[in-house]
KOLTIFI-923370 format. One line per field, with one value per residue (C-alpha): residue in one letter; z, x, y; residue number from 1. Coordinates in Angstrom, 1 decimal, decimal comma, always signed. Each point is the difference from the previous one (the first is absolute). Layout:
rest	(a ...) .
pz	(Z ...) .
px	(X ...) .
py	(Y ...) .
nr	(NUM ...) .
***
This chain:
rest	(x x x x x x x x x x x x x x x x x x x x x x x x x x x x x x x x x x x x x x x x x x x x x x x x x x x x x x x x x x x x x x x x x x x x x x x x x x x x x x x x x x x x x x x x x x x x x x x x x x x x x x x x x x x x x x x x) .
pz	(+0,0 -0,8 +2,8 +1,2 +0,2 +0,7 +1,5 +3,6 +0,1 +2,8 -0,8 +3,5 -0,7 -3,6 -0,5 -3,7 +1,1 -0,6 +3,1 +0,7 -1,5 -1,3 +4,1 +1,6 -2,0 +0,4 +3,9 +0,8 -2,3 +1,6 -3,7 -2,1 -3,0 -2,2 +0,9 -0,8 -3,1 -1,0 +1,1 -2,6 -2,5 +0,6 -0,8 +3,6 +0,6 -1,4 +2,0 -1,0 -0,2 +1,7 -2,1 +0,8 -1,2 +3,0 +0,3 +2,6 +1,5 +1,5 +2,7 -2,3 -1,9 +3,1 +1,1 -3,3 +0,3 +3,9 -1,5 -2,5 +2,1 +2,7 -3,4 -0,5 +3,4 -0,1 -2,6 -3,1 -3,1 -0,3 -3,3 +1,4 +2,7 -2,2 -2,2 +2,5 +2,0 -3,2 -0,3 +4,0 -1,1 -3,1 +1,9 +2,8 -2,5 -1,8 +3,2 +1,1 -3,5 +0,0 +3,6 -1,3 -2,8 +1,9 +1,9 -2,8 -0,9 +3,4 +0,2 +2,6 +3,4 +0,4 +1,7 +3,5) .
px	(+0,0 +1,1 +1,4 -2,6 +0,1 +3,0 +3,3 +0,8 +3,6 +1,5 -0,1 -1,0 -3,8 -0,4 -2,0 +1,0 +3,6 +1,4 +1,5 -0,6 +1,8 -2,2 +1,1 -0,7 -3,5 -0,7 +0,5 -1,9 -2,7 +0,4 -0,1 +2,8 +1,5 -1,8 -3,0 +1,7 +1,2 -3,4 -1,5 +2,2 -1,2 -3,2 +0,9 -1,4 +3,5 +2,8 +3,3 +2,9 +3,1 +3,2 +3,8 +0,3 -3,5 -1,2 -3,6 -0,9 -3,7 -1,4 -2,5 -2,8 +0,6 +0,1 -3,6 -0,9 +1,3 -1,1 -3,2 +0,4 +1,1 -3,4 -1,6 +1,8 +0,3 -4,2 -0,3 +0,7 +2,2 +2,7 -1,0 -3,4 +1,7 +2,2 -2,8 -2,4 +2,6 +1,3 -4,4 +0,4 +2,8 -1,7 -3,4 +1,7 +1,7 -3,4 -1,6 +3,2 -0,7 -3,6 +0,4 +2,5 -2,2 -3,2 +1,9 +1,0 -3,1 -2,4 -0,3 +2,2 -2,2 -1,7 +2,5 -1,2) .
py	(+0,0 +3,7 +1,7 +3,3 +3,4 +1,9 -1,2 +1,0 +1,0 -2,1 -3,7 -1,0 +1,5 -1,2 -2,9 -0,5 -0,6 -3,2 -0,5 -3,9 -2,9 -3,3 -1,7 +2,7 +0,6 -3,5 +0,0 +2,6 -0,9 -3,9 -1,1 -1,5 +1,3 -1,9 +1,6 +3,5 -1,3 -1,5 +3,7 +1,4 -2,8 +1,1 +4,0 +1,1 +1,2 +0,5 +0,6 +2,4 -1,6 +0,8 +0,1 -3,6 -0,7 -0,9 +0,7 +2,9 +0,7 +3,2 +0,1 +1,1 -3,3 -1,8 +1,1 -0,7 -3,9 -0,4 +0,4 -2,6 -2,3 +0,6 -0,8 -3,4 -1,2 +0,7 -2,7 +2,4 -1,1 +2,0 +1,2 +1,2 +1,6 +2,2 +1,0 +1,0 +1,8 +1,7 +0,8 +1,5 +2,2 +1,2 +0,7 +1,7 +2,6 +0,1 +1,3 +2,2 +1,8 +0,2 +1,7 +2,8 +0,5 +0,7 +2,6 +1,6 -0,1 +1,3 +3,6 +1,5 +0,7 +3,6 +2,6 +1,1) .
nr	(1 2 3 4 5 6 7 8 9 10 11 12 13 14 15 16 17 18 19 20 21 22 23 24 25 26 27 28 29 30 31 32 33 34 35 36 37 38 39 40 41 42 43 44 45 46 47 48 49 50 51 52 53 54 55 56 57 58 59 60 61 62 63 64 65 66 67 68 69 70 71 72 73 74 75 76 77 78 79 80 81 82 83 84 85 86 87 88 89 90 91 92 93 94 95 96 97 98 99 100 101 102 103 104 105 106 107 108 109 110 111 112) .
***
């Protein structure tokens, strides 16, 4: 998935840097590799990779698999899981616009 909006400047607080390795994903995630790998199969993420070619997560992708995996542990396959997931994100961003747009949109309140 796309990273969003702007970039924060210090690494710490962005979620779109790629700051875990596949292990270190897969720990804290309590999921193997495999099941990042077959998350990237799927096109629900897709992880930068470092110089060494190493694949890298951020925590936004994280989130994003964490999800997937309530989805397969609930009896989902994983190729459901990825599509509706993928479906979550769209719909969420769907609303988030639809929200900016109505403000836009509403006259601004009578001044006192």
């Amino acid at each position: 998935m796309p990273p969003r909006g702007t970039r924060p400047t210090d690494k710490f607080d962005d979620d779109d840097y790629p700051a875990y390795t596949m292990g270190r994903a897969a720990e804290m995630l309590g999921a193997s590799p495999a099941f990042l790998r077959a998350l990237g199969d799927n096109r629900l993420i897709t992880p930068l990779r470092s110089e060494g070619g190493h694949r890298r997560y951020s925590r936004y992708q994280l989130r994003i698999a964490a999800r997937a995996r309530e989805l397969v542990d609930g009896g989902t396959k994983i190729e459901d899981a990825c599509r509706i997931v993928i479906l979550e994100d769209q719909l969420e961003e769907a609303q988030r616009i639809n929200e900016e747009l109505r403000a836009e949109r509403s006259p601004a309140p009578p001044a006192a």
